[in-house]
RODO-2510 file (C-alpha; in nm, 4 decimals, decimal comma):
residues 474
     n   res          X          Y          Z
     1     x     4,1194    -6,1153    -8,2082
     2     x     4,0329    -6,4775    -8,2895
     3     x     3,6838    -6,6169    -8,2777
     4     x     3,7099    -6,7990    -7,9531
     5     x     3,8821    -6,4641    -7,7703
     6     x     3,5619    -6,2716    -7,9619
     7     x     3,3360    -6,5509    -7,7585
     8     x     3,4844    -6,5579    -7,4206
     9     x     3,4642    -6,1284    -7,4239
    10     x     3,1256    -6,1380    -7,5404
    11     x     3,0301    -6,3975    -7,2673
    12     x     3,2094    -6,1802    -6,9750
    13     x     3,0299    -5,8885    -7,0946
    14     x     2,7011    -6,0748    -7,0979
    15     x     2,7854    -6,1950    -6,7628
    16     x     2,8946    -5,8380    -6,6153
    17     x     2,5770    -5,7115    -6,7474
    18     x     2,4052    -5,9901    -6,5939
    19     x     2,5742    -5,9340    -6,2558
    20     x     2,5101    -5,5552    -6,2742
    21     x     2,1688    -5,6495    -6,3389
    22     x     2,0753    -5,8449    -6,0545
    23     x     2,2454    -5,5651    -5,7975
    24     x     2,0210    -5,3133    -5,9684
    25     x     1,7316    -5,5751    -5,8824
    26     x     1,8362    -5,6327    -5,5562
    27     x     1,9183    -5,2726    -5,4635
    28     x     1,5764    -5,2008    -5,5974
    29     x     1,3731    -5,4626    -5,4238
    30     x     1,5407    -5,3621    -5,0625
    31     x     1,4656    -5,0192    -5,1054
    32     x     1,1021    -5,0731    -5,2013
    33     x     1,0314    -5,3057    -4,9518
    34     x     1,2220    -5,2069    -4,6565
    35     x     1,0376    -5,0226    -4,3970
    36     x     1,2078    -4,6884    -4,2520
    37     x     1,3169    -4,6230    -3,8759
    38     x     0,9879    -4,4947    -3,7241
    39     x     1,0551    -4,2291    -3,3639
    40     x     0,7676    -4,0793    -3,1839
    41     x     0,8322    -3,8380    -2,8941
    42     x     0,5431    -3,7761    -2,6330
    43     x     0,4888    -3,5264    -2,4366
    44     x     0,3177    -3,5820    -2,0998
    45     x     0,1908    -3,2916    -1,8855
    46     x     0,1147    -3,2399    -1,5131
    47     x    -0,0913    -2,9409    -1,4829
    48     x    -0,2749    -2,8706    -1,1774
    49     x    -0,6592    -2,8350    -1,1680
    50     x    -0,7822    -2,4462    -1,1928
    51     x    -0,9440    -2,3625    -0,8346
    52     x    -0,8818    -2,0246    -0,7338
    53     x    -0,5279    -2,0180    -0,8730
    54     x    -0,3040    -2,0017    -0,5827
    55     x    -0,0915    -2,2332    -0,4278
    56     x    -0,1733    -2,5978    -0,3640
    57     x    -0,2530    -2,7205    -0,0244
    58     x    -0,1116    -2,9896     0,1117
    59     x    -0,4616    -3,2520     0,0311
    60     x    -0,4829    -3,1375    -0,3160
    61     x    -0,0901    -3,2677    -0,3590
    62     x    -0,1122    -3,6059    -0,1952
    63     x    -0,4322    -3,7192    -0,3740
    64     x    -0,2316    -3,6393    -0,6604
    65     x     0,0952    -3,7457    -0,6066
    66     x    -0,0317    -4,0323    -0,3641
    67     x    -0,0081    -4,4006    -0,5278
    68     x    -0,3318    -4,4064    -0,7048
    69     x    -0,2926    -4,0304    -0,8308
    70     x    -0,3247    -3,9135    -1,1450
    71     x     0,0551    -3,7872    -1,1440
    72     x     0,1438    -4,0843    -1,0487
    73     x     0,0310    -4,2961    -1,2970
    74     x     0,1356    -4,0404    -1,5695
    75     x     0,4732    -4,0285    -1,3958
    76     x     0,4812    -4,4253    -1,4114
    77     x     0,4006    -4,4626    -1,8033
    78     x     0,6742    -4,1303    -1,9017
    79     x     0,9277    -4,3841    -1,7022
    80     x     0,8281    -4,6515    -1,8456
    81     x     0,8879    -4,5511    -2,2144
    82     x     1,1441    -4,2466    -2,1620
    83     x     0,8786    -3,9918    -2,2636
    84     x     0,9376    -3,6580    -2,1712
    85     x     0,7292    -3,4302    -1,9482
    86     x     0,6091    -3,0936    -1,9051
    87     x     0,5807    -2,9439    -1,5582
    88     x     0,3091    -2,6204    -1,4173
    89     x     0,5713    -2,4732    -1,2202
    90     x     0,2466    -2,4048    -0,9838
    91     x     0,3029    -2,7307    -0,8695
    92     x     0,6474    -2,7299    -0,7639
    93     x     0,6245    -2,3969    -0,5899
    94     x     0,3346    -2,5236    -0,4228
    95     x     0,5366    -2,8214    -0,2968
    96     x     0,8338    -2,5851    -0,2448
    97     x     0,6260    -2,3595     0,0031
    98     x     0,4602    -2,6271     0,2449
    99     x     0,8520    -2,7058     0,2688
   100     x     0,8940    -2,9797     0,5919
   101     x     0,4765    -2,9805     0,5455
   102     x     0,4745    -3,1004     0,2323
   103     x     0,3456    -3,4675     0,1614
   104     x     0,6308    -3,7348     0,1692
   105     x     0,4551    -3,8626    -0,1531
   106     x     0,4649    -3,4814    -0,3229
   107     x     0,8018    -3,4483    -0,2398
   108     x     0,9405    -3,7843    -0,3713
   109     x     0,6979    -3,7527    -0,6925
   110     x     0,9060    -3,4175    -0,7530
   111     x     1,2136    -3,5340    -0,7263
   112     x     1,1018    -3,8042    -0,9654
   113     x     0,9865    -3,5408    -1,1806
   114     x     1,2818    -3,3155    -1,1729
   115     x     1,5384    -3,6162    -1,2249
   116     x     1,3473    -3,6125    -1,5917
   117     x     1,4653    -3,2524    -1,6755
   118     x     1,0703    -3,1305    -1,7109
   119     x     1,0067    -2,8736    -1,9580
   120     x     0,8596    -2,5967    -1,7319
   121     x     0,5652    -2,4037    -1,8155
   122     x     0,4084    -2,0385    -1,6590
   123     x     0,2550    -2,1002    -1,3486
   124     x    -0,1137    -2,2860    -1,4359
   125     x    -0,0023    -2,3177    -1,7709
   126     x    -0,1191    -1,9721    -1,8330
   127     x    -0,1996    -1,8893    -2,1941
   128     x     0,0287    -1,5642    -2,2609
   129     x    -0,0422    -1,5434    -2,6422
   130     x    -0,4448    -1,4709    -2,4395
   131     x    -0,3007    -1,1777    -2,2067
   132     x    -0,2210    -0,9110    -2,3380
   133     x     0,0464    -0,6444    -2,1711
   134     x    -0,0985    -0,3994    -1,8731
   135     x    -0,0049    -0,0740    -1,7498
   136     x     0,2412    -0,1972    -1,5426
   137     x     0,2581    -0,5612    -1,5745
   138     x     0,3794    -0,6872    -1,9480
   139     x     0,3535    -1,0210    -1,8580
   140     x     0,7295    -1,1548    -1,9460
   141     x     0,8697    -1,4282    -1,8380
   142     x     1,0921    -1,2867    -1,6124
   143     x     0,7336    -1,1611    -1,4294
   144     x     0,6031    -1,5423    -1,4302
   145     x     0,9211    -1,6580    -1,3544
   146     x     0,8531    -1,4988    -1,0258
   147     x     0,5352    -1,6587    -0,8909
   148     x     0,7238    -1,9193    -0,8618
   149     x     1,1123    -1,8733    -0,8337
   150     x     1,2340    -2,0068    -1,1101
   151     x     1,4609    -1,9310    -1,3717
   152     x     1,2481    -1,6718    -1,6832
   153     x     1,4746    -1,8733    -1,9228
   154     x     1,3313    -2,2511    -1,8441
   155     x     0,9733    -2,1297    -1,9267
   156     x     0,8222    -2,2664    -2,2034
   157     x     0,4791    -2,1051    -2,3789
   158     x     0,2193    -2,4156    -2,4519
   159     x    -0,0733    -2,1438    -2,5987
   160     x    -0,4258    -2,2966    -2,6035
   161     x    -0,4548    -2,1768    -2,9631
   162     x    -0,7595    -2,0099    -2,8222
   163     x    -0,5858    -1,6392    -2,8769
   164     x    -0,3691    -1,6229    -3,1880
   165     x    -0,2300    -1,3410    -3,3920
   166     x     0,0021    -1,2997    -3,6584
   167     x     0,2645    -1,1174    -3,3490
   168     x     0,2001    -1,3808    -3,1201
   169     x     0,5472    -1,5083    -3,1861
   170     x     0,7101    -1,1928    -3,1924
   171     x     0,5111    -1,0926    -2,9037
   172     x     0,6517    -1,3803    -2,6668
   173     x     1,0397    -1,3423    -2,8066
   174     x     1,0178    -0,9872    -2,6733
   175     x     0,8474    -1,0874    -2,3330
   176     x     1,1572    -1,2949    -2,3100
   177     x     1,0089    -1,6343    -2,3955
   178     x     1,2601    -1,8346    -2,6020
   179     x     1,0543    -2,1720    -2,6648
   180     x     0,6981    -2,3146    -2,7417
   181     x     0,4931    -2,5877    -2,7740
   182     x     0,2719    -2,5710    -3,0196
   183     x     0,0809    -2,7717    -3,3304
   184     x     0,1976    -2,7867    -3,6966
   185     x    -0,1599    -2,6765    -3,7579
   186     x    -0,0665    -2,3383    -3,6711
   187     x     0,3316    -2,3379    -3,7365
   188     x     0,5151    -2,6048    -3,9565
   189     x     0,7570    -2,8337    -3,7571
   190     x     0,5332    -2,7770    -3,4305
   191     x     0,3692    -3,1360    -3,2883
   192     x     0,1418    -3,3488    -3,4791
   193     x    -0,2077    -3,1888    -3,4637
   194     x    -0,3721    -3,4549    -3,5857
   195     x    -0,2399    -3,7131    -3,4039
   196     x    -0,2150    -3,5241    -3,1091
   197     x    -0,6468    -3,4489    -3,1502
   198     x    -0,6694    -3,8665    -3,1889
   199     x    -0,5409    -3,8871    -2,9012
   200     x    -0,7361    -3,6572    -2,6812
   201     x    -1,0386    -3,8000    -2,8452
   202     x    -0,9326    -4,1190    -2,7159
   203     x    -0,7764    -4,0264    -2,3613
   204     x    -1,1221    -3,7895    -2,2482
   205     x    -1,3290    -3,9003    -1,9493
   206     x    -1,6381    -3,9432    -2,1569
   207     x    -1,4609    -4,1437    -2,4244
   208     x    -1,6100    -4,4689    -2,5725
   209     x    -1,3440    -4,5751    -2,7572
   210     x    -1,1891    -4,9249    -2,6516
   211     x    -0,7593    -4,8746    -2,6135
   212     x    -0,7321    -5,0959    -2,9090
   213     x    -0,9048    -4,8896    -3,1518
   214     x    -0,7847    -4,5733    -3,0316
   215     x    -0,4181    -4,6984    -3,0095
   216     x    -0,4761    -4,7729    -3,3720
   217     x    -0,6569    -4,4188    -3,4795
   218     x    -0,3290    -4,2554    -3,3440
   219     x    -0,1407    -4,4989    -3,5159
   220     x    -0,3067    -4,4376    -3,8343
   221     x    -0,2378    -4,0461    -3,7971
   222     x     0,1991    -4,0935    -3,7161
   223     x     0,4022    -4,0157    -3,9687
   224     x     0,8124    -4,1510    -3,9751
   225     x     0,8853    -3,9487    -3,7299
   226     x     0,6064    -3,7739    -3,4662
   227     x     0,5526    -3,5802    -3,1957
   228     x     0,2323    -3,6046    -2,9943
   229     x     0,1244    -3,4580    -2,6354
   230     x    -0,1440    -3,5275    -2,3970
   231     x    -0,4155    -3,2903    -2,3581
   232     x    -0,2620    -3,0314    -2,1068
   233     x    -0,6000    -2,9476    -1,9309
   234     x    -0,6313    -3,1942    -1,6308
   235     x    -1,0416    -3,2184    -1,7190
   236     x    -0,9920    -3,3366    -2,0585
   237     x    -0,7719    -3,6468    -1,9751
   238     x    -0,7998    -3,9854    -1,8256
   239     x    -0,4993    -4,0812    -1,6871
   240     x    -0,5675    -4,4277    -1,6579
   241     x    -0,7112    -4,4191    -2,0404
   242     x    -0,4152    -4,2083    -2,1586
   243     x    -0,1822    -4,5093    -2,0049
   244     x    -0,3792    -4,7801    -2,2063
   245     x    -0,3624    -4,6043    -2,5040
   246     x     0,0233    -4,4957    -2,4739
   247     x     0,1241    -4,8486    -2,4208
   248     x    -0,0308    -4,9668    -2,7053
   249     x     0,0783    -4,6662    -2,9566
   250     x     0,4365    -4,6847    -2,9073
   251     x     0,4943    -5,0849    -2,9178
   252     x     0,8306    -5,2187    -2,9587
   253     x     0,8806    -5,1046    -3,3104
   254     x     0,9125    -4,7376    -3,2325
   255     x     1,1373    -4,6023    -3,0745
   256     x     1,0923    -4,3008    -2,8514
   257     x     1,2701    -3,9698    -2,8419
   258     x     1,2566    -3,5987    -2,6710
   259     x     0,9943    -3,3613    -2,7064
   260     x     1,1993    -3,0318    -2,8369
   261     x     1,0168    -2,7332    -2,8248
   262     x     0,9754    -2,4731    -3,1058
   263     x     1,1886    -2,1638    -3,0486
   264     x     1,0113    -1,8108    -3,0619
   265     x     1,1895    -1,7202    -3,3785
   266     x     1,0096    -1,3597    -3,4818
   267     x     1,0264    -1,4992    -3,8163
   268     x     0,7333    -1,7386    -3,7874
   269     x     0,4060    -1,6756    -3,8782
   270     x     0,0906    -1,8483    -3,7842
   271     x    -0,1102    -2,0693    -4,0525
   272     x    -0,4383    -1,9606    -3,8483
   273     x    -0,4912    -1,6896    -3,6994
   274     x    -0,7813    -1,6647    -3,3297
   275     x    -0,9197    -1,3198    -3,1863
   276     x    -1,0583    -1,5165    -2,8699
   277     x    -1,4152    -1,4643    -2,6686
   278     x    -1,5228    -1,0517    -2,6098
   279     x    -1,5253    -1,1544    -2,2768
   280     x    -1,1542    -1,1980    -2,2486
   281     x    -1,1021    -0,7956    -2,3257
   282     x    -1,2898    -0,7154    -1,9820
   283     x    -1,1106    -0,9538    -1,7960
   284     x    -0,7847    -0,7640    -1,9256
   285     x    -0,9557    -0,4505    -1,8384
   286     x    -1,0502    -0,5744    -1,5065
   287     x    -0,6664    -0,6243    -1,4457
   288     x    -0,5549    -0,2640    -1,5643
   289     x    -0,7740    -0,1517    -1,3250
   290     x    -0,6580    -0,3500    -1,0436
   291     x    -0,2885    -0,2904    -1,1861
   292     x    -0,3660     0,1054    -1,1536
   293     x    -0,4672     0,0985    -0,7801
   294     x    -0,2149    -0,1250    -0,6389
   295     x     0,0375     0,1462    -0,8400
   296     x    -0,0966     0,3942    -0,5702
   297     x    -0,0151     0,1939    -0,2623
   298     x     0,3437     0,0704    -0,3651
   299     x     0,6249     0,1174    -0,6077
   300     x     0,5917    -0,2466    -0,6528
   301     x     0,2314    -0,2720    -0,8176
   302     x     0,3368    -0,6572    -1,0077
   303     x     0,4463    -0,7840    -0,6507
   304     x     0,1124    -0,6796    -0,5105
   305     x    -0,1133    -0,8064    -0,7118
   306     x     0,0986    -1,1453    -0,8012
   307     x    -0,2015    -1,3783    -0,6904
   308     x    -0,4044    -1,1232    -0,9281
   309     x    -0,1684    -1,2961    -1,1957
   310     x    -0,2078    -1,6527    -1,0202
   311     x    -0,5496    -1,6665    -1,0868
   312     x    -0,5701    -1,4936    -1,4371
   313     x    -0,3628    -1,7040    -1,5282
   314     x    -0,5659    -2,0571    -1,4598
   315     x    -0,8566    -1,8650    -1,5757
   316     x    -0,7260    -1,7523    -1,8935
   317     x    -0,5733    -2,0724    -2,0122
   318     x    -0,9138    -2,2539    -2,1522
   319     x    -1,1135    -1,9879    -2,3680
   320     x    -1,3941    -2,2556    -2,3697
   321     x    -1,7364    -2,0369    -2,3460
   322     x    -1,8416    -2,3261    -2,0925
   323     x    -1,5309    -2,2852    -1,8615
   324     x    -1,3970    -1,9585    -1,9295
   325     x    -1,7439    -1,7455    -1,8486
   326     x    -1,8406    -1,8248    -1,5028
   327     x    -1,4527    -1,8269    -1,4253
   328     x    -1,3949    -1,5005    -1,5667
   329     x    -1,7496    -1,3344    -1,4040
   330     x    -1,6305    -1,4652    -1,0805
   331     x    -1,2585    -1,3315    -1,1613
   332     x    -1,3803    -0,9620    -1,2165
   333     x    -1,6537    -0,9978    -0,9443
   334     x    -1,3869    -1,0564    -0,6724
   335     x    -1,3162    -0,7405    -0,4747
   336     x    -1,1719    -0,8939    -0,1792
   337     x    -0,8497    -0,9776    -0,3429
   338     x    -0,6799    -0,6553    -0,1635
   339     x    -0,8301    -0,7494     0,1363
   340     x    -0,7012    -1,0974     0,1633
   341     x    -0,3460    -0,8741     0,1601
   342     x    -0,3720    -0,5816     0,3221
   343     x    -0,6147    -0,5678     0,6668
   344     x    -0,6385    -0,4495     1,0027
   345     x    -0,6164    -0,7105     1,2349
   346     x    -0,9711    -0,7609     1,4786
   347     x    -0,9152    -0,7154     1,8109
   348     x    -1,1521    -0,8136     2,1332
   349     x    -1,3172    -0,5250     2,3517
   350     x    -1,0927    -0,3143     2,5475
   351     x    -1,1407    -0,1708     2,8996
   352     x    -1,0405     0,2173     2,9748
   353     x    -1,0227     0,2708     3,3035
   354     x    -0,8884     0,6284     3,2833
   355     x    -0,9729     0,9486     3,0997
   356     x    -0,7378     0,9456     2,8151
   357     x    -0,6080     0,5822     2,6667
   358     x    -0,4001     0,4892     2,3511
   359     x    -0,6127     0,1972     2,2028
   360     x    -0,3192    -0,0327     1,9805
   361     x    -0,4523    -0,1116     1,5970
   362     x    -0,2348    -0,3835     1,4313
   363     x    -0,2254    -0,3648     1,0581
   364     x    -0,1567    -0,6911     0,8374
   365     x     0,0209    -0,7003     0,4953
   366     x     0,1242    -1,0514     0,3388
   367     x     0,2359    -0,9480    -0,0347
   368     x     0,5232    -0,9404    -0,1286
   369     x     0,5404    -0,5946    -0,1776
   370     x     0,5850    -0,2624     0,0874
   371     x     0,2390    -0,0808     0,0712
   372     x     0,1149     0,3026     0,2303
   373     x    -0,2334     0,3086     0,3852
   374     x    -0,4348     0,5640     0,5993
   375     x    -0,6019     0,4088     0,8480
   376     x    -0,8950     0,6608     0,9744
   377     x    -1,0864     0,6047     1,3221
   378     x    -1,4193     0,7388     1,4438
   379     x    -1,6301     0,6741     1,7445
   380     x    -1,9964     0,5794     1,7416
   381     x    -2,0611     0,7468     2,0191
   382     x    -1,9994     1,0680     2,1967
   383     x    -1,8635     0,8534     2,5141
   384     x    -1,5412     0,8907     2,3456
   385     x    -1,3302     1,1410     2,1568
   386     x    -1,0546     1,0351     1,9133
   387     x    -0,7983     1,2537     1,9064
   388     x    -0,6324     1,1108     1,5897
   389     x    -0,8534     1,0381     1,3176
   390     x    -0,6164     0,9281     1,0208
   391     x    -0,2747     0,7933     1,0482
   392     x    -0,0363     0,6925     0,7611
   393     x     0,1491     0,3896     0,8073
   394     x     0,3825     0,1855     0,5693
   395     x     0,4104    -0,2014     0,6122
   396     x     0,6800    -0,4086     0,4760
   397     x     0,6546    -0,7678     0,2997
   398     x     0,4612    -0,9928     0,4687
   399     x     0,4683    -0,8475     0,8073
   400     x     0,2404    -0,6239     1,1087
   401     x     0,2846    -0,2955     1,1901
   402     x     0,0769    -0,1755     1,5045
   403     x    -0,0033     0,1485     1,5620
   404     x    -0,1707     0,3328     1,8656
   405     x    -0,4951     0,5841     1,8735
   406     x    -0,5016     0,8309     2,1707
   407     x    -0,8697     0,8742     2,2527
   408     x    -1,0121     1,0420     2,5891
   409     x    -1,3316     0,9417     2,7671
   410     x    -1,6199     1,1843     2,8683
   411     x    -1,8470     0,9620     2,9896
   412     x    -1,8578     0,5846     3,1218
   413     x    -2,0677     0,3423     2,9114
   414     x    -2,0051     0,0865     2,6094
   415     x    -1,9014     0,2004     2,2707
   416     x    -1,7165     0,1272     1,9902
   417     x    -1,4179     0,2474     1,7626
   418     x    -1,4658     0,2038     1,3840
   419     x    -1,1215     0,1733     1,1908
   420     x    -1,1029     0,1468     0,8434
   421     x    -0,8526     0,0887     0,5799
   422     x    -0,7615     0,4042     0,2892
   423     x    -0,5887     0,4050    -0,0391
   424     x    -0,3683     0,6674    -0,0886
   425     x    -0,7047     0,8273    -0,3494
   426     x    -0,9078     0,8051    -0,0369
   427     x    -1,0958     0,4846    -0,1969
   428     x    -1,1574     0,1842     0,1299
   429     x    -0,9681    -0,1341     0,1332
   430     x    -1,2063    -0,3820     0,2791
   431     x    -1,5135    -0,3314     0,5450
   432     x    -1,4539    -0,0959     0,8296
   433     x    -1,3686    -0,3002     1,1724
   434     x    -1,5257    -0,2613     1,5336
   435     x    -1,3631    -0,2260     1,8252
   436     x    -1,5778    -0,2460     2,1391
   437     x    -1,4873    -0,0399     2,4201
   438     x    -1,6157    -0,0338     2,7465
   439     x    -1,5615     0,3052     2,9704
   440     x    -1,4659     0,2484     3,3402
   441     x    -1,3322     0,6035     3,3323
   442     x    -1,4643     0,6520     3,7763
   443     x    -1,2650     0,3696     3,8389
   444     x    -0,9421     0,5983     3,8918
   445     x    -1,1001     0,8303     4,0884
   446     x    -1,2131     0,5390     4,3209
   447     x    -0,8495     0,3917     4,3343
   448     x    -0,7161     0,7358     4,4114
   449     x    -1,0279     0,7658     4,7222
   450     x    -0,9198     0,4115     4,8374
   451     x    -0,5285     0,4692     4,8364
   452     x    -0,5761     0,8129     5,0094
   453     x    -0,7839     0,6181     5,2267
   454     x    -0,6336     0,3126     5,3318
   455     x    -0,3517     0,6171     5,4084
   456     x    -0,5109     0,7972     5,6340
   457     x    -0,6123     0,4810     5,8029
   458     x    -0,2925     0,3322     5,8715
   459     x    -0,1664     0,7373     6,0050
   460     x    -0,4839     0,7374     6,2068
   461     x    -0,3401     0,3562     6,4030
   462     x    -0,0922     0,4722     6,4184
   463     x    -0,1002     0,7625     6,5656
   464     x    -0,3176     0,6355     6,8640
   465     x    -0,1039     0,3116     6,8984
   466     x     0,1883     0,5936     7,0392
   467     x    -0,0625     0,7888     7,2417
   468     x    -0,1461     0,4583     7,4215
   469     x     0,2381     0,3608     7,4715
   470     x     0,2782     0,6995     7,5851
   471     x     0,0083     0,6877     7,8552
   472     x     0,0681     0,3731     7,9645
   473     x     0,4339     0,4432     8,0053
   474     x     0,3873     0,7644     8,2041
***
């Protein structure tokens, strides 16, 4: 190779090199400096406040749902920014029940809801790594699923973290839960904890954070890609804070994705273990018990005590010593729950006007399950005699039976009947009711005089009416 053909090689190497060089440097320099896609996914809840646990009235709904509602304005900023949402199935069931009495806004804010597929959680958000199986109620999801009619497979567990253990996982895959929501400070891949706690911090009633720096705390605590949720306990959130803050966390340079859910996989295992409050264990005991009797008045002890469950459930779900003792003292205090079920109905005084009577007792039962009571009657006094003093009667679902006690009178006066309610163990459901009676028992005797009477009366003109045609004719 000549000299000059030795130059012009060198040179094109020198200038490859060159080339190579600066695509190196400008591959480099992009990479370093380029920032990556950035998603966040937020998860907004609706959970209704605790009160006693049962179904929602009509009032409660529309202040809710009703334009300046705190569902509404959540509802408003999850539309706004795609986020997805999280739904107490307490609410829709409650909405579901007052059916044509239902508030227009309620119903509308539902269908609003439901057009967003909603994750659905137990009803009141009930913490079920906190409750531990009964006698007779294990607490699956198929059992939840029933309080309010919906399908055990949609639930999804959001624990408070109050109650953990290293089953808790395994624990809900065998009650039939398949998903979770829960923090990657207890299980890796779970929601950003400490974004998530910013947050809260930021969205509580009491807080003195301004939007700005609050937006920018959460910020701060993001990684590439997030998830975050609003405090699920309607007392610890601001709903028109929580909007402020939103707005300003997501911006225009993130872009926003769905909240999926952790599935119950037995294979995970907490970071962090909780034991909860020694308070919790009587609660559960308090249940059992209750789970035990209502096993003695039906074969369907879970339907019976159902708003048992309804109200554990609320109860159970913040393990806060400020919120969860007086709760949970008034929870195991309450020994009218059976009562509110199963009652005899009161009645107004009755009037016997003959010796013997059959005074009708009408017996309520609005569970959802068939019970067997006794229902024993006594008199006060000795102006009556009951004849019957214990009756067994079985009621259906939500209906009246009525049933009829012969009594006979042996003297006139004012009395009463006392009826009261029997387990099957001989233990009283409820206070015993009155009935007055008044005793009129002469009162036949007189209309027997009168008609025998008024009888012989009408023979008696008779009678001389022909012995004056007689004589007058003759």
């Amino acid at each position: 190779m000549s000299s000059p053909e030795k130059l012009r090689a060198l040179a094109l190497r020198i200038l490859g090199a060159g080339l190579a060089s600066v695509v190196v440097a400008l591959a480099g320099g992009t990479g370093s400096s380029a920032t990556p896609p950035r998603s966040i996914a937020v998860l907004v809840p609706f959970v209704a406040d605790a009160g006693d646990g049962l179904f929602l009235d009509a009032p409660a709904l529309s202040a809710e749902t009703g334009p300046t509602g705190d569902w509404s304005i959540l509802l408003d900023v999850a539309k706004r920014h795609g986020l997805t949402v999280a739904l107490d199935t307490r609410i829709s069931a409650s909405i579901d029940a007052l059916g044509a009495d239902a508030p227009v806004s309620a119903t509308q804010w539902l269908a609003d809801v439901t057009a967003l597929d909603p994750i659905l959680l137990p009803w009141g958000n009930a913490d079920l790594w906190a409750l531990e199986p009964g006698a007779t109620n294990p607490f699956t999801a198929e059992n939840f699923a029933s309080l309010a009619s919906v399908n055990p497979q949609s639930l999804v567990l959001w624990p408070s973290g109050d109650v953990i253990t290293k089953d808790s996982v395994a624990d809900s895959a065998v009650r039939g839960f398949t998903n979770m929501i829960v923090g990657d400070a207890v299980f890796a891949g779970g929601f950003n904890s400490t974004a998530s706690a910013a947050l809260a911090a930021a969205v509580a009633p009491d807080s003195a954070l301004s939007a700005e720096d609050a937006a920018r705390t959460v910020r701060l605590a993001l990684g590439t890609r997030s998830t975050i949720v609003l405090p699920a306990e309607p007392s610890e959130l601001d709903a028109s804070a929580a909007v402020a803050v939103l707005d300003l966390v997501i911006g225009s340079e993130l872009e926003t994705t769905n909240v999926v859910p952790l599935s119950t996989n037995t294979a995970r295992v907490p970071r962090i273990t909780a034991a909860g409050p020694d308070l919790l264990g009587e609660v559960l005991d308090a249940v059992a018990h209750d789970e035990e009797r209502a096993s003695t008045l039906t074969d369907d002890p879970v339907s019976l005590i159902a708003n048992r469950i309804r109200t554990l459930a609320v109860v159970t779900r913040n393990l806060n010593p400020d919120i969860f003792e007086p709760s949970a003292r008034v929870f195991m205090s309450d020994t009218h729950w059976l009562t509110d079920l199963v009652s005899i109905a009161l009645a107004t005084e009755y009037t016997v006007l003959s010796n013997t009577a059959d005074i009708p007792i009408s017996i309520s039962n609005s569970s959802d399950a068939t019970v067997t009571v006794t229902v024993a009657v006594r008199s006060t006094s000795g102006i009556v005699q009951v004849n019957d003093s214990g009756q067994s009667v079985t009621i259906e679902p939500r209906s009246n039976v009525r049933i009829t006690v012969p009594m006979t009178a042996v003297a006139n006066g004012r009395t009463a009947l006392i009826a009261t309610l029997l387990d099957p163990t001989g233990e009283t459901i409820g206070a015993p009711v009155s009935f007055p009676i008044e005793v009129q028992a002469q009162w036949e005797i007189l209309t027997v005089v009168v008609f025998f009477g008024s009888v012989i009366v009408i023979m008696t003109i008779g009678i001389m009416r022909t012995i004056r045609r007689r004589r007058a004719v003759a």
